[in-house]
Every structure is written in C-alpha cells, then in structure tokens.
N, C-alpha and C positions, 0 to 999 in steps of 0.2 A: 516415068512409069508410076500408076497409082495402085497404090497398093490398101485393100481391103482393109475397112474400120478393125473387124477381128483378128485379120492376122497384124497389124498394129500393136494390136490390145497385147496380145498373145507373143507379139516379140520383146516386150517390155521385159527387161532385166529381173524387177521381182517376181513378172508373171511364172517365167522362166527357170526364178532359182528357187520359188515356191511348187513349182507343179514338180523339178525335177527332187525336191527335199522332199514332198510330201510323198512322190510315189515310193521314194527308198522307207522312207519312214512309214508308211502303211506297210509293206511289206517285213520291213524288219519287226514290227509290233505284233503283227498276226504271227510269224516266227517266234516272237519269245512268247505269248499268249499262248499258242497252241501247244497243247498235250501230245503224246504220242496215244498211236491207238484211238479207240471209237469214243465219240465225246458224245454230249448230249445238246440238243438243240440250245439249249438255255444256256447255254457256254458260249453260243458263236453270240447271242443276243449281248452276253454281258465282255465279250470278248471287240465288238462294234461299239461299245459305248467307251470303254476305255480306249480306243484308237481316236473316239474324236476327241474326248477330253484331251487325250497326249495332243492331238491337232492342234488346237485352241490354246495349252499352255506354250506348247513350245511358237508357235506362233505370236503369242505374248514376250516370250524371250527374247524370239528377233526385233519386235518392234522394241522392246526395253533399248536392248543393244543397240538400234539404231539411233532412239533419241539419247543417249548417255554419249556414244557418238559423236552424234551433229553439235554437239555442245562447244565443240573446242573453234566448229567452223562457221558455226549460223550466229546471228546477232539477236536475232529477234526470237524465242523461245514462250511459246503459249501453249496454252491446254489445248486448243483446235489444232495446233502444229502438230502435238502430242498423237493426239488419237487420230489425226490425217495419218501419220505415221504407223500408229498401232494399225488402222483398218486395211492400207496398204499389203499388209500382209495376207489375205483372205486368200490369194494365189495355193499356199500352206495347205491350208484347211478345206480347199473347197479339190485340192486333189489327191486329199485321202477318202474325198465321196465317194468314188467307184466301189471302194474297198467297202465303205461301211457300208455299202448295198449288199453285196456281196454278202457278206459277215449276219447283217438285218436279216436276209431272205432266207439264210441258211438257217438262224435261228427262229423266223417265222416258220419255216417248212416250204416254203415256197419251191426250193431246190434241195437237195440232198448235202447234209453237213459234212459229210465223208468228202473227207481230202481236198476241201474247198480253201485251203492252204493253199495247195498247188494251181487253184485258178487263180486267185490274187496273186500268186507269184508271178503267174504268166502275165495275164491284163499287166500289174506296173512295169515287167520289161518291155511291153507292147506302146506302155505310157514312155515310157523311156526313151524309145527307138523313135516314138513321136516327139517328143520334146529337143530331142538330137537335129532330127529334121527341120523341124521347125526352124532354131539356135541359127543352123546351117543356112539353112536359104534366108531366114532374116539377115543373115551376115553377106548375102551374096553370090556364095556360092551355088553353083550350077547341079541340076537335079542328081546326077549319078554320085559327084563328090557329096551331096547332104545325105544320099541313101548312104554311104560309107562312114558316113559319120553317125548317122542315127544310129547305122548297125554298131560302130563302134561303142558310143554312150549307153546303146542296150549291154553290150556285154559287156561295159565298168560295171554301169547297173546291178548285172549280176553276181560279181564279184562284191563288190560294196554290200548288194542283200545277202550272201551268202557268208560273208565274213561276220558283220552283225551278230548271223542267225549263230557262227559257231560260237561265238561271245557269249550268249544268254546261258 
C-alpha cells in the first residue's frame, strides 16, 4: 500500500508530538494571556506575539533536550547535528500558527476580539481530534477505531487545556 509523501511527513513522531504540544500550548497561552471581559484590539496583537515567542523558546528547550540527550547514545556530535536537531522541531511552532492568525486578525480588526478565546479553543480541539486521527490510522488502525481515538485525544485535549487554564 503507498502511502501519500504528506501523510508520511505528518505521521513522523516529531510532526505528531509538535502539532499535538503546540496545539495544547497555543490554547493554554491565549488562557493565561487573556483578561476577563472586553479587551482591546492591541491586546490580542500583543497577546499573538507572545504565543510565538513562547513557540520558538519552548521549541528551543526540546531541541536543547534532545541534543543533551543523544549525547550519552550518538558518537559523532556536531554543530550541523546540533541545529538538524534544533530545526526538527518546527512541527512545535508552526502549530501554534492557526492560533496566531486568530490572535493577528483579532488584533488587526479583521474579526471581532470578543471571545476569540473560545474560537482558539475550539480550532486546537478540532487540531487535536485531527492529530488523534492521524496518530491512529498511521498506526493502522481502521477508520471508525481512529475516529474513536481522535474523539478521545480531543477530549484529553480538553482536559489538559482546561487544567492549564485553571493553573494560571
């Protein structure tokens, strides 16, 4: 059976544990960023730039972590090895994008800033319930069992964002 260059790409381990850490972490950042009550556009603006910066370090942490890591198990240990490692990460950062669109357009005016919390919540459970799917049928399993799983990984999903949120 051949299977699609993208869904390949997208079964990859990191792609997987970046899209599903990014979506919780977009979600949990716009939770602790957000105010109660009526905000003003230039909060969702400055409220989107601090999600990708949190993208970009904590992204940095895992790639840190990983070559600190590989240290005890690789022989050969370089700067190119280094930053193949660091860039690997980009899974992270490039799926808390939804989010910064979201967050951008809200503080552009594009869309309305009121309770634009609650879209980005929904979207990353929807990422969520996609990346379950995904997980699921890359692993083999049959279409009804990865819809059961995708629903399930959405609703850890939402447990995980909601616990977060009552943290902050």
């Amino acid at each position: 059976m051949r299977t699609h260059p993208l869904r390949r790409l997208a079964a990859q381990p990191n792609v997987l544990f970046g899209g599903v850490y990014g979506a919780v972490l977009a979600s949990s950042m716009v939770a602790a960023l957000t105010q109660y009550g009526d905000m003003p556009r230039s909060s969702r603006l400055y409220d989107a730039k601090w999600l990708l910066i949190t993208a970009v370090a904590s992204a940095l942490a895992h790639g840190y972590a990983h070559i600190i890591a590989r240290r005890g198990v690789e022989t050969h240990h370089g700067v190119l090895r280094a930053l193949r490692i660091l860039l690997d990460e980009w899974p992270l950062v490039a799926a808390t994008l939804p989010t910064v669109l979201l967050m951008c357009g809200a503080g552009l005016g594009w869309w309305g800033s009121k309770d634009i919390e609650y879209v980005v919540f929904a979207l990353n459970i929807v990422l969520l319930f996609g990346w379950g799917l995904l997980a699921a049928r890359a692993a083999g399993r049959a279409r009804g069992s990865a819809v059961k799983l995708g629903v399930a990984d959405g609703l850890l999903g939402v447990i995980v964002v909601v616990a977060n949120a009552l943290i902050k």
